[in-house]
C-alpha positions as CSV (number, residue, x, y, z in Angstrom):
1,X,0.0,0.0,0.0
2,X,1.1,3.4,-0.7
3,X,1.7,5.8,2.4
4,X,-0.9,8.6,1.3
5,X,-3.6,5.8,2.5
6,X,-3.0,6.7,5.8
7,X,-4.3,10.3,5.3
8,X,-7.3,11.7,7.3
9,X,-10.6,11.3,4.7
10,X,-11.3,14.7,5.5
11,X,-7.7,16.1,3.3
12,X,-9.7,17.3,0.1
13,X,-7.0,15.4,-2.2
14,X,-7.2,11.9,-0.8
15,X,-11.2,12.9,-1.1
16,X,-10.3,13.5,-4.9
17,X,-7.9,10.8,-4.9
18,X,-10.7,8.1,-3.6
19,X,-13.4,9.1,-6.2
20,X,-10.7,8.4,-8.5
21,X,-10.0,5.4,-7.7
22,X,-13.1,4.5,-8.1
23,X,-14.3,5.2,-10.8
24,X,-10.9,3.7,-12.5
25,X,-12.0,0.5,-10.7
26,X,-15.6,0.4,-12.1
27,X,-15.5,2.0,-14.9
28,X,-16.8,-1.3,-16.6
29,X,-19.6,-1.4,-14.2
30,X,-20.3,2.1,-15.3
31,X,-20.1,1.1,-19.5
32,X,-21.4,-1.9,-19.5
33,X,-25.1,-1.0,-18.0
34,X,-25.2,2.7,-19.3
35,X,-24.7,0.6,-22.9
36,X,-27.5,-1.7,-22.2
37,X,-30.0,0.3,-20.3
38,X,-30.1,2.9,-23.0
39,X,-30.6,0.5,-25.8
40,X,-33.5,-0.9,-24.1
41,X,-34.6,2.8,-23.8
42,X,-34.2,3.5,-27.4
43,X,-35.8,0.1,-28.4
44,X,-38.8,0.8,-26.2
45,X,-39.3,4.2,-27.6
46,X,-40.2,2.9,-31.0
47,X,-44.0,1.8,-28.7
48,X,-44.2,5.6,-27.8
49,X,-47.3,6.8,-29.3
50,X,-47.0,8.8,-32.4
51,X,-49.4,11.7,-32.6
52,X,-49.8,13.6,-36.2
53,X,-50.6,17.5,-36.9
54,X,-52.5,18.3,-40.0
55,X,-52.7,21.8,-41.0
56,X,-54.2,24.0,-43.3
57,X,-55.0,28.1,-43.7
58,X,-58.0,30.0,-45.2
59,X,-58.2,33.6,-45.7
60,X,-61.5,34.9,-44.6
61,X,-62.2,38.4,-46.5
62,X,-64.1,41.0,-47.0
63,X,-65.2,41.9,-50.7
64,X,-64.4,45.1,-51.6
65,X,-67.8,46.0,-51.8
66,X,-68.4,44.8,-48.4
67,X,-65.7,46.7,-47.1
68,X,-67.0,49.8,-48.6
69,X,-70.2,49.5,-46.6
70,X,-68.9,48.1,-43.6
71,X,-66.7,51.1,-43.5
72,X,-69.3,53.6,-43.8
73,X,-71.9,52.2,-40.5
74,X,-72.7,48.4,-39.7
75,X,-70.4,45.4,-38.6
76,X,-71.3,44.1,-35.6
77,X,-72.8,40.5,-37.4
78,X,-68.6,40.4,-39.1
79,X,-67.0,41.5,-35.7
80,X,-69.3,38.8,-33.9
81,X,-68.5,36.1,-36.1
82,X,-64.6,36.9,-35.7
83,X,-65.3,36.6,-31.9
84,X,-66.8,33.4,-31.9
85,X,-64.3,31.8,-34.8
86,X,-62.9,29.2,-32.0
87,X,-66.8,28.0,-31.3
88,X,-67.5,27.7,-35.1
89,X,-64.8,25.7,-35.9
90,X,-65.0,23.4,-32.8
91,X,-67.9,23.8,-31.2
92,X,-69.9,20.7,-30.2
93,X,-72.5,20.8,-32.8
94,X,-69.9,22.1,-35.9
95,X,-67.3,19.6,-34.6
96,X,-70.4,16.7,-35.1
97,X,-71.5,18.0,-38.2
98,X,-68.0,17.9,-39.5
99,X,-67.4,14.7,-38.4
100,X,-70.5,13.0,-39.4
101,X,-69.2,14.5,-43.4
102,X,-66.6,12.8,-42.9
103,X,-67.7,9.4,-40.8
104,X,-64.7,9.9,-38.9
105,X,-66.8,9.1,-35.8
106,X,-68.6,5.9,-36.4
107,X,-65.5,4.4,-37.4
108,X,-63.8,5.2,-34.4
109,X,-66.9,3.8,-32.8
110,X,-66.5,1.0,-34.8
111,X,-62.6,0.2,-33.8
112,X,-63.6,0.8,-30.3
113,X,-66.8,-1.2,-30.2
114,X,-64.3,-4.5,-32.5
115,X,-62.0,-4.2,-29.5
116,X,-64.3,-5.2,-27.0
117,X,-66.9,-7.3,-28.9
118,X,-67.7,-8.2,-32.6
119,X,-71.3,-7.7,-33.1
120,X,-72.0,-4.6,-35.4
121,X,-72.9,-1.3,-33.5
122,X,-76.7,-0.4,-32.5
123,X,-77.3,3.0,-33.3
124,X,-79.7,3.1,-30.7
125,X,-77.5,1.5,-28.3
126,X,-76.9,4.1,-25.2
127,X,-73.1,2.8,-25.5
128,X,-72.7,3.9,-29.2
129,X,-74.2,7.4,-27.7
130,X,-71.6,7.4,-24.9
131,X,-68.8,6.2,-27.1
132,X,-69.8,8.8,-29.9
133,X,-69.5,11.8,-27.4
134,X,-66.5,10.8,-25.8
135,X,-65.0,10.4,-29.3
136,X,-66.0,13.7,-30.2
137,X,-64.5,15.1,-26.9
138,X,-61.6,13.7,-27.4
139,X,-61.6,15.2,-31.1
140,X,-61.6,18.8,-29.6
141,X,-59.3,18.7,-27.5
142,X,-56.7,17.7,-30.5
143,X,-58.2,20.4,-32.6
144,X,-56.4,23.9,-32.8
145,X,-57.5,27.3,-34.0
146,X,-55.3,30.1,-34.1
147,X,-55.7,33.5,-36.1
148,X,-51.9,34.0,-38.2
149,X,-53.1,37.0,-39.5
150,X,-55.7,39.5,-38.4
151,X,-57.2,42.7,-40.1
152,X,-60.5,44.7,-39.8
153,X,-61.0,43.4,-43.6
154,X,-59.3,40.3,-43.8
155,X,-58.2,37.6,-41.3
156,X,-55.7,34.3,-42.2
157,X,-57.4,31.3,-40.1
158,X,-54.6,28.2,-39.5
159,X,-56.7,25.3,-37.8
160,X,-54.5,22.3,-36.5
161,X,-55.8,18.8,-35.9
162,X,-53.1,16.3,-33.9
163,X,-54.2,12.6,-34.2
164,X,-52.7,9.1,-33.8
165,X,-53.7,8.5,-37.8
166,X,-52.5,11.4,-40.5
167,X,-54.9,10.6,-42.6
168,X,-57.9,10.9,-40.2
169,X,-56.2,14.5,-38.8
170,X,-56.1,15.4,-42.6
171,X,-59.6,14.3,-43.4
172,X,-60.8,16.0,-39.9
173,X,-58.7,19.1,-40.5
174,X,-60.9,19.5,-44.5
175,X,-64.1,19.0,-42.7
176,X,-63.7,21.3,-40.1
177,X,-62.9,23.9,-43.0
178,X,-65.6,23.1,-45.0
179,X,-68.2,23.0,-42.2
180,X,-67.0,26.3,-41.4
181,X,-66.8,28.1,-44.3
182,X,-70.9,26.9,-45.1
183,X,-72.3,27.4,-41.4
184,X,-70.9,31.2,-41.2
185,X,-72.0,32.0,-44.9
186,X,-75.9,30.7,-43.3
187,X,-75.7,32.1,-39.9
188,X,-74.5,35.2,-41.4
189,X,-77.3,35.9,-43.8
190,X,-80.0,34.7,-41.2
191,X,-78.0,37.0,-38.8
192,X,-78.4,40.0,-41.0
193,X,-82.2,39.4,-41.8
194,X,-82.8,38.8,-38.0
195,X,-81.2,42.1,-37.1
196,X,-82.7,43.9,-39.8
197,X,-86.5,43.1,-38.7
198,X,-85.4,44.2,-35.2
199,X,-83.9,47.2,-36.3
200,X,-87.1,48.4,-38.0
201,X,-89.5,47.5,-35.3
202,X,-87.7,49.2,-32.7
203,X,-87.2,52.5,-35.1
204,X,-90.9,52.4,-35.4
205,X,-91.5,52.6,-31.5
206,X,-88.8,54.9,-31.0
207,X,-90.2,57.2,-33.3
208,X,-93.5,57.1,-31.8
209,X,-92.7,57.5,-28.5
210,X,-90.3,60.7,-29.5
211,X,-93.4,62.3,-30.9
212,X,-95.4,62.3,-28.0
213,X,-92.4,63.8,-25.9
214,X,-91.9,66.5,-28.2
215,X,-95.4,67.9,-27.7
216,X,-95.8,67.2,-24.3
217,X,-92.4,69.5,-24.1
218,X,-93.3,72.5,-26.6
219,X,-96.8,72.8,-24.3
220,X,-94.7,73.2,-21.1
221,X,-92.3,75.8,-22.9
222,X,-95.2,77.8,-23.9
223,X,-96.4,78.5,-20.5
224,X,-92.9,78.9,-18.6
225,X,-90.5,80.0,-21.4
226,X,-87.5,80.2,-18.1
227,X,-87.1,76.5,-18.5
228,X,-86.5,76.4,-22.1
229,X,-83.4,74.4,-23.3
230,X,-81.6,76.8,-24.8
231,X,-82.5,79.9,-22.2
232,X,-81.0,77.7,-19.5
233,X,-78.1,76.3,-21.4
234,X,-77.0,80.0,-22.4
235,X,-78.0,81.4,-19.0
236,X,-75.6,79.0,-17.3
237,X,-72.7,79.5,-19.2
238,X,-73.3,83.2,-18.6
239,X,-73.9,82.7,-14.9
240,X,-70.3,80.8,-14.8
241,X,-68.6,83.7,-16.4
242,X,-70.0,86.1,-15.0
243,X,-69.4,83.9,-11.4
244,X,-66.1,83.8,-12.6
245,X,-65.5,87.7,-13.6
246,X,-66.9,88.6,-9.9
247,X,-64.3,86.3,-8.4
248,X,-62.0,88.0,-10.1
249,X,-63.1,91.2,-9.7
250,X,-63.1,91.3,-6.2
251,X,-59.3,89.5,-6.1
252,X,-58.2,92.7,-8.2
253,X,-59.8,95.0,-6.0
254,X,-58.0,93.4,-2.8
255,X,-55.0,93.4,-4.8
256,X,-55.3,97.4,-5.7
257,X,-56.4,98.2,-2.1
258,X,-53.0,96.8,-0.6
259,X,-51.6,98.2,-3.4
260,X,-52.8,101.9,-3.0
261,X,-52.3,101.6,0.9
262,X,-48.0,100.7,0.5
263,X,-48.3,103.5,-2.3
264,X,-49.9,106.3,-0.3
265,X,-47.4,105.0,2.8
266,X,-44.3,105.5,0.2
267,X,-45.5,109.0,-0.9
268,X,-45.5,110.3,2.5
269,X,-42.1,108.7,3.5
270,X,-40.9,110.1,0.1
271,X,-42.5,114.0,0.5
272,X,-41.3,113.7,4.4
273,X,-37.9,112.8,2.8
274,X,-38.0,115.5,0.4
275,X,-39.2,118.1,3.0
276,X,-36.2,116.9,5.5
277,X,-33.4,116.8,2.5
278,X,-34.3,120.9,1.5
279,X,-33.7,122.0,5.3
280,X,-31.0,120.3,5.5
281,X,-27.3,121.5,4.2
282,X,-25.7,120.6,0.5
283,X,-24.7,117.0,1.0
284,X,-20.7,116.9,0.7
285,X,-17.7,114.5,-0.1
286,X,-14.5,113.2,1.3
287,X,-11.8,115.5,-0.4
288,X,-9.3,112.6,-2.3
289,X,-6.4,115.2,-2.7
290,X,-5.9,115.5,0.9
291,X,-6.2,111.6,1.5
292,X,-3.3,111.8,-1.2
293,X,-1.5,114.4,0.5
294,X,-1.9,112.2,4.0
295,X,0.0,109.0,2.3
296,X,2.5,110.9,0.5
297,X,3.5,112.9,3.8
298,X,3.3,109.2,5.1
299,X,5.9,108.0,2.7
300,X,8.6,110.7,3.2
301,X,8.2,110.3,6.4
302,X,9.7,106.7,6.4
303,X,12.3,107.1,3.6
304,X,13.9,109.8,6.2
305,X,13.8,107.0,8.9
306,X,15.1,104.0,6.7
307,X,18.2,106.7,5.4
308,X,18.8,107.3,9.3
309,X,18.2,104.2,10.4
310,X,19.8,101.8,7.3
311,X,22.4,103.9,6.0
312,X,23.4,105.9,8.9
313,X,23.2,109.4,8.0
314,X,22.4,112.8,10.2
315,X,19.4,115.2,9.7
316,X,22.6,117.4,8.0
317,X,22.6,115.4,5.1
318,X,21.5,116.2,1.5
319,X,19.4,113.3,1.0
320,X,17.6,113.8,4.8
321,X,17.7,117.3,4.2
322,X,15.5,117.3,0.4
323,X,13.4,115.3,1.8
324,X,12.4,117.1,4.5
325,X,11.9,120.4,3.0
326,X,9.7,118.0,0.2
327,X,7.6,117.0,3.5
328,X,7.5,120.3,4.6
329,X,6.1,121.9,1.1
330,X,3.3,119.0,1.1
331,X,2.3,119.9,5.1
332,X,1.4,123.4,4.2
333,X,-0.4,122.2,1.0
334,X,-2.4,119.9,3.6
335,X,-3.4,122.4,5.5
336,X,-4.2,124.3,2.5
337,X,-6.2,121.8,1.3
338,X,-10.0,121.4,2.7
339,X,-11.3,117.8,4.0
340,X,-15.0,117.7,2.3
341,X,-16.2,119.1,-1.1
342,X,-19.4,119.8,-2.3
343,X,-21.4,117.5,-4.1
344,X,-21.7,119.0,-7.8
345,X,-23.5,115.8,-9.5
346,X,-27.2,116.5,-10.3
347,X,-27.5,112.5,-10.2
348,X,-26.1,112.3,-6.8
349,X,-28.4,115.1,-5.2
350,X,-31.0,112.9,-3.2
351,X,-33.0,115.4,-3.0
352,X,-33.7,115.6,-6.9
353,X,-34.1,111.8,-6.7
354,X,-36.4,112.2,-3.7
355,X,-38.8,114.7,-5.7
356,X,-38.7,112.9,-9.1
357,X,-39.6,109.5,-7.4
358,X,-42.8,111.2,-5.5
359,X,-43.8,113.0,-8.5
360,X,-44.0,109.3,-10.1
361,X,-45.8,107.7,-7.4
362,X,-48.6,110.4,-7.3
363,X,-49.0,109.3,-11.2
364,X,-49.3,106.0,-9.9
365,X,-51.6,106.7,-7.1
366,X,-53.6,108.6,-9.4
367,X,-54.0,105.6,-12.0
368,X,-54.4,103.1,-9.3
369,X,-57.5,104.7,-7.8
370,X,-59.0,105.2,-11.4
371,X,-58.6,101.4,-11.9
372,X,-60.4,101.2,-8.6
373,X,-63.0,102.9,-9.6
374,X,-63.8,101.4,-12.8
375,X,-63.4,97.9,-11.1
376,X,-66.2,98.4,-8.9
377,X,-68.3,99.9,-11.4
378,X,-68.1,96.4,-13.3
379,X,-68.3,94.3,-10.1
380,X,-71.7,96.3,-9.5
381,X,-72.8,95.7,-13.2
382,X,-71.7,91.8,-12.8
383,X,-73.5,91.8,-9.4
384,X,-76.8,93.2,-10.9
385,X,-76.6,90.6,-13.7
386,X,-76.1,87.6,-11.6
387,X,-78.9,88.8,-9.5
388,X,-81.2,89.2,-12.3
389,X,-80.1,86.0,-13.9
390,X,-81.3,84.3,-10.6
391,X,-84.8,86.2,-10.5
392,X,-85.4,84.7,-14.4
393,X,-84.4,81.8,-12.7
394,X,-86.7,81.8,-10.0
395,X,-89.5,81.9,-12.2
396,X,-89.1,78.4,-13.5
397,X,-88.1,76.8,-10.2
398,X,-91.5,75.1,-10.2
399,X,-91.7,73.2,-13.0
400,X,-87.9,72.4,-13.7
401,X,-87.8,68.9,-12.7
402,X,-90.9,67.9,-14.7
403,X,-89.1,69.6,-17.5
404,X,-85.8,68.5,-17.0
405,X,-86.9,65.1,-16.4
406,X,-88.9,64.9,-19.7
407,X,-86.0,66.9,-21.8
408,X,-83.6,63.7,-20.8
409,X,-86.2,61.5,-21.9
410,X,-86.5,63.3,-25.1
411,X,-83.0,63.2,-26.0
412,X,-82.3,59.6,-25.0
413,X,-85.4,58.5,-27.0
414,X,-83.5,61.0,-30.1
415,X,-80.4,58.9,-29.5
416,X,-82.0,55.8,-29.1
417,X,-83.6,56.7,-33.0
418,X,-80.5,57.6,-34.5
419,X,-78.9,54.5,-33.6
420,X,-82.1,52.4,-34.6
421,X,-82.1,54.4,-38.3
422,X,-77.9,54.0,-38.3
423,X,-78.2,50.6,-38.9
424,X,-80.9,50.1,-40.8
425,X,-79.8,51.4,-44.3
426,X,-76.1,49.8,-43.9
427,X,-78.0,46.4,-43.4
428,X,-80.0,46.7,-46.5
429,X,-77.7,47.4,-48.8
430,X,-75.0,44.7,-47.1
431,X,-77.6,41.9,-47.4
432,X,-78.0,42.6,-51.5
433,X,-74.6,42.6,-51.7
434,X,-74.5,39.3,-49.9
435,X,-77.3,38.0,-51.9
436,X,-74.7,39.4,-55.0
437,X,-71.9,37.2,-54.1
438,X,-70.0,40.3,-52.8
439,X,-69.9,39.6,-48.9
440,X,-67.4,37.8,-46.9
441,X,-65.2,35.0,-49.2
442,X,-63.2,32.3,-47.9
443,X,-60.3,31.2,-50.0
444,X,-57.8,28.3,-49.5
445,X,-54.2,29.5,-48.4
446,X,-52.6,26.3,-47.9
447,X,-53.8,22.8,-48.6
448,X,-53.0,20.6,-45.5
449,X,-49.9,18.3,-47.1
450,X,-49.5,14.3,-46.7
451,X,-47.9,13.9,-42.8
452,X,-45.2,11.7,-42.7
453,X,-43.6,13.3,-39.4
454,X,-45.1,13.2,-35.6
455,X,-45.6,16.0,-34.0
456,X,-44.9,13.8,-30.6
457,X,-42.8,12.6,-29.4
458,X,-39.8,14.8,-30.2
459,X,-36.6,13.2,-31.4
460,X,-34.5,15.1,-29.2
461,X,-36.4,15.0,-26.1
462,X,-36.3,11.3,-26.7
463,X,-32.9,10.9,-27.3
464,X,-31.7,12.5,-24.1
465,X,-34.4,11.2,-22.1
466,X,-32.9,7.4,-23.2
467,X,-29.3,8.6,-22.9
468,X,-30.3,10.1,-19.5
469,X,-32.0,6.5,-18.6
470,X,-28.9,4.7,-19.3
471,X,-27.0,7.2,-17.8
472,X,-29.0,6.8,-15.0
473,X,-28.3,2.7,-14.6
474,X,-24.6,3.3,-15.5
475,X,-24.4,5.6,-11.9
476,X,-26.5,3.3,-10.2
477,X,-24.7,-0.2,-11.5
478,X,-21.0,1.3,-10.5
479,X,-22.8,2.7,-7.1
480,X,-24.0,-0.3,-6.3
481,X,-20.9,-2.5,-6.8
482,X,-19.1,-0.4,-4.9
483,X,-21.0,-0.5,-1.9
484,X,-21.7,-3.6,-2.1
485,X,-18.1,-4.9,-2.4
486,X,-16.6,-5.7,0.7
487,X,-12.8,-6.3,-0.3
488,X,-9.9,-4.5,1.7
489,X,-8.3,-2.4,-1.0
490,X,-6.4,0.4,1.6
491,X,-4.7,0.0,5.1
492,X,-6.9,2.6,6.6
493,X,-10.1,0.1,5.3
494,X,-8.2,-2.8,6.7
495,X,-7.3,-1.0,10.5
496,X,-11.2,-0.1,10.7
497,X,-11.8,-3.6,9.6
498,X,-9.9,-4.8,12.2
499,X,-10.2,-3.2,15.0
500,X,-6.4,-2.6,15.3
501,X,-3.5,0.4,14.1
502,X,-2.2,-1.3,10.4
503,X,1.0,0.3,9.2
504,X,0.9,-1.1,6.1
505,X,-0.5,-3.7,3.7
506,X,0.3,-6.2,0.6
507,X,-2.0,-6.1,-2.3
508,X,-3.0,-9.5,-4.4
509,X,-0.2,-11.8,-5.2
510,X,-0.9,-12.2,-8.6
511,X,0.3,-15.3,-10.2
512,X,1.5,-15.7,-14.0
513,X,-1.8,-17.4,-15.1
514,X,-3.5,-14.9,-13.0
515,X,-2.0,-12.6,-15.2
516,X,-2.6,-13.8,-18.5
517,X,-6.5,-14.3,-17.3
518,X,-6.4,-10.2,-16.9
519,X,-4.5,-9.5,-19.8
520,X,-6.8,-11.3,-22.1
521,X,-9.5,-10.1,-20.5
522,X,-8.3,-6.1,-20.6
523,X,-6.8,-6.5,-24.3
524,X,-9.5,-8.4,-26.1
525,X,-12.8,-9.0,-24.4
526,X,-13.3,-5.7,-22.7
527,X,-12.6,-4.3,-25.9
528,X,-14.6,-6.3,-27.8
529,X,-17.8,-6.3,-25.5
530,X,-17.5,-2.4,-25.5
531,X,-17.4,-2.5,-29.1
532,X,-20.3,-4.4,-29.4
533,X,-22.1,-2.1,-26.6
534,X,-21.2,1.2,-28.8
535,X,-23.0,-0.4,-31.8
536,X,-25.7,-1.3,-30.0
537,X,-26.2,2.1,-28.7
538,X,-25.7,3.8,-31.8
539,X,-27.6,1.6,-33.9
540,X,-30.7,1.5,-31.2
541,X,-30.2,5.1,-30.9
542,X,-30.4,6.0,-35.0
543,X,-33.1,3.3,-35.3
544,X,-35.0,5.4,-32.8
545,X,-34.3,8.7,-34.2
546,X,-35.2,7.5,-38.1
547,X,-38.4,6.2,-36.5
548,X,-39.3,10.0,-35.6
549,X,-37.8,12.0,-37.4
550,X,-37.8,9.7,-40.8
551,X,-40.3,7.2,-40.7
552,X,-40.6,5.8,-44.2
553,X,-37.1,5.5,-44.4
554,X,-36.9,3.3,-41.3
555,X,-39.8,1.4,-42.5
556,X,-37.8,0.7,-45.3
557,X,-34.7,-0.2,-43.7
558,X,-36.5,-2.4,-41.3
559,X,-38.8,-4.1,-44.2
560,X,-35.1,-4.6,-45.7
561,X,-33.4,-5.9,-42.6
562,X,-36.4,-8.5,-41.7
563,X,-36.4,-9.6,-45.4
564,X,-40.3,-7.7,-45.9
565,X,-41.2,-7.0,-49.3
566,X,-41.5,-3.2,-50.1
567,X,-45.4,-3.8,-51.1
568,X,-45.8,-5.1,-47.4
569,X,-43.9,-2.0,-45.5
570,X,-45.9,0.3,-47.9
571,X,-43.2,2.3,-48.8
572,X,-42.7,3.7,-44.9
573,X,-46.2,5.5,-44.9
574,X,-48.4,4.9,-42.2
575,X,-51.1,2.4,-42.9
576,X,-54.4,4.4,-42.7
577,X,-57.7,3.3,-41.3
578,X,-59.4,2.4,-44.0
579,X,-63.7,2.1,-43.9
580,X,-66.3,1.9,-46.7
581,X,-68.8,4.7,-44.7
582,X,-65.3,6.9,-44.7
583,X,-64.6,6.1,-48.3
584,X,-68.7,6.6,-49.4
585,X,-68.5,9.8,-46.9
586,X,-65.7,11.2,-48.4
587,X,-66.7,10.4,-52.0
588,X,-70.2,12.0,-51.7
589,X,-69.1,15.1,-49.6
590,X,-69.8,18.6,-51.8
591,X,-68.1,21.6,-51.7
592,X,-69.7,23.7,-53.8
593,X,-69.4,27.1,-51.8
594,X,-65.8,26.0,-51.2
595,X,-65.4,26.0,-55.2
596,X,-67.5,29.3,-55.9
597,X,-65.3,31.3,-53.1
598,X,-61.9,29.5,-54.4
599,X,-62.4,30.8,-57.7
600,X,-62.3,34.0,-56.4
């Protein structure tokens, strides 16, 4: 044994180092099963039930006629019949109509009802009733209906049908059209003559009944014209604006009250000012020559202390001496000089300014109170309108709910007559142009094509759920045999199984036939058997796929393989369920509507 055997289980590398190990030690019980277990999974997926789509599109549109009319008023019976597209394909009763066309339903009866018994079905039998509407239940839930394309004038209907047999979800997938296509062209007609009758019936009551209200109302206008429709309908939009003007009337009159009252307190501050500034003496200035004079005096000053003082020299000398007669000549210009001037700008004399600004405010003042005055004139004005206004209204207090009340019924029984006269016309002429061949057509998009592909189960899906199974039983095998293997293979294994400290142990002494045994066994039949496991797989695994994906090709390959004739494997198409009431039912079925609308 090696010394890292001895290491604690908790070091993460002997961790890493044991899983190693073991998985080098079973990787054959790893191969071997995950081989096996997912062949059986792709041989077992070729039972998975196959389930077919068959599809075809229509166009439903609107002639242009149609569209010219719809346009200008009435298409509530189109817009209803595009709500209810999902119930007129596969509704109950068009899902057994379509079926019936087609017989699709008594043969399923029929397979159903040979499976269990071989007598011929009862029609009358309550089982062929309960068989026949589970059948059709089942039918619906397989059948699809999905709008590709949608327009208010033309609309591209795909209807799906997913069955076990492609022809049957083919057959279906027709019948359904057809069936459509001829119960909207009836219920739409019969819709449009329904709604026409009750169009006209109700304009004829509506009409009456507006009549009466119309004279009942001119007799109560005659004898109290203040509740007349249009004197109270113009009154009111006067009384808000005029409701409106007072508001803001009396919010400019509070404004130019505060206004005046901080003007006429500025005026007398200002002519107080003014009054003050005239008894008062010139206003003056600092004089800037003698602040010059000050620092220049200044400056001599300390040049005769820094020549004393730095450079040694006596009040004798010429330098000391100039500049002391210099700071003598600028002392008697500073007292020469006076320390305030008077102010000579007309802009700076206040009290100029001071006059001038109370001279505006007066003309202020004065305009304020004439804006004052005219304001209250109109809020008086607007006041004796609004009260007058309310007097005329007064008058008809009395009898304004009865005419209120009956005015509301009026115009509701005015709407209510439009609407009934709206649709009639637009009806009219859209049932002659239905009657014309010019109303809704239905033309064929997309035939549905012979299905040679499932839908379900996917080929992917099914691939890795197989490779997953065997994956699965590879994990489980290697698991399994080694916990379930109780050989020593490490000293730390043999001290626990022991009971007692091991320093170290011998592996297998391995003879020279031993030897050979493992050779032949590692060289050529591990080889071999995984050879034959990979073929297995791969050829289970395409067999399954081509079954999917490709089925006439695998019926082809398997008719080949098993020695079947290619008459017998029918050319890899699925065999279809063949019945003479299909064959008759299919034979006899019409589609003449279908043929007029295709040829447009």
């Amino acid at each position: 044994m090696r010394p890292f055997d001895e290491i604690e289980t908790a070091d993460p590398r002997h961790s890493l180092a044991e899983a190693w190990r073991v998985v080098c030690a079973r990787r054959w019980w790893f191969v071997f099963p995950f081989a096996t277990a997912t062949t059986l999974a792709f041989v077992a997926s070729h039972w998975l039930p196959r389930q077919y789509t068959a599809r075809t599109l229509f166009e439903r549109r609107n002639d242009v006629v149609l569209s010219s009319l719809i346009g200008q008023a009435w298409d509530q019976a189109f817009e209803a019949q595009r709500r209810s597209l999902t119930f007129d394909l596969i509704g109950p009763s068009a899902l057994a109509e379509a079926v019936d066309k087609t017989g699709l339903a008594d043969l399923l009866i029929e397979n159903a009802i040979e499976n269990t018994t071989t007598t011929a079905p009862d029609p009358s039998d309550p089982n062929v009733a309960r068989l026949r509407s589970e059948t059709l239940a089942r039918l619906a839930e397989r059948v699809t209906v999905n709008t590709v394309e949608s327009s208010p004038q033309r609309d591209v209907i795909e209807v799906r049908v997913l069955h076990q047999d492609p022809r049957t979800a083919a057959r279906l997938v027709v019948s359904l059209r057809d069936n459509y296509v001829d119960r909207t062209t009836q219920r739409m007609t019969a819709l449009m003559n329904e709604s026409l009758d009750y169009f006209t019936h109700e304009a004829e009551q509506t009409a009456a009944r507006v009549a009466e209200m119309e004279r009942r109302l001119l007799e109560l206008e005659k004898g109290c014209p203040g509740v007349a429709p249009d004197f109270v309908q113009i009154v009111a939009a006067e009384v808000n604006g005029l409701s409106y003007e007072r508001a803001e009337l009396r919010r400019r009159l509070g404004e130019l009250a505060v206004m005046l009252h901080g003007a006429e307190r500025d005026l007398a501050v200002a002519e107080r000012t003014a009054v003050d500034l005239a008894q008062s003496p010139p206003p003056m200035y600092d004089n800037p020559r003698r602040r010059a004079l000050s620092e220049e005096i200044d400056r001599l000053r300390r040049q005769i202390e820094d020549q004393k003082v730095l450079h040694g020299k006596t009040d004798e000398h010429p330098t000391v001496v100039a500049l002391y007669d210099k700071m003598e000549r600028l002392r008697e210009e500073y007292a020469r000089t006076p320390d305030q001037l008077p102010v000579t700008d007309p802009s700076m004399n206040s009290l100029d300014t001071v006059v001038q600004s109370a001279q505006q405010m007066n003309a202020s003042l004065a305009a304020a109170r004439e804006q004052r005055s005219l304001t209250e004139a109109r809020l008086a004005a607007v006041q004796a309108r609004l009260d007058e206004i309310e007097r005329q209204k007064m008058g008809g207090v009395e009898r304004r709910a009865e005419h209120v009340a009956l005015t509301q019924q009026l115009t509701q029984a005015r709407a209510e007559l439009v609407t009934w006269r709206k649709q009639i016309d637009p009806i009219q002429r859209i049932i002659e142009a239905q009657n014309r061949d010019r109303g809704v057509r239905f033309i064929a998009v997309q035939e549905p094509n012979a299905v040679t592909r499932p839908t379900s189960p996917d080929a992917r899906i099914t691939l890795l759920m197989c490779l997953a199974v065997g994956l699965a039983g590879g994990v489980l095998s290697a698991l399994a045999a080694e916990l379930l293997d109780r050989s020593i293979r490490t000293a730390g294994q043999a001290a626990r199984s022991l009971g007692v400290p091991v320093i170290e142990t011998i592996d297998e002494i391995v003879t020279a036939a031993i030897r050979r045994r493992r050779a032949m066994r590692r060289l050529v039949v591990l080889p071999a058997a995984m050879l034959a496991s990979i073929a297995l797989v791969i050829g289970s695994g395409l067999s399954a796929y081509l079954s999917i994906e490709a089925p006439w090709l695998h019926e082809r390959l398997r008719a080949h393989v098993i020695g079947m004739s290619p008459a017998d494997a029918r050319n890899g198409e699925p065999a279809p369920v063949e019945s003479p009431r299909l064959a008759a039912a299919e034979s006899d079925r019409t589609e003449t509507s279908w043929a007029e609308s295709r040829k447009h």
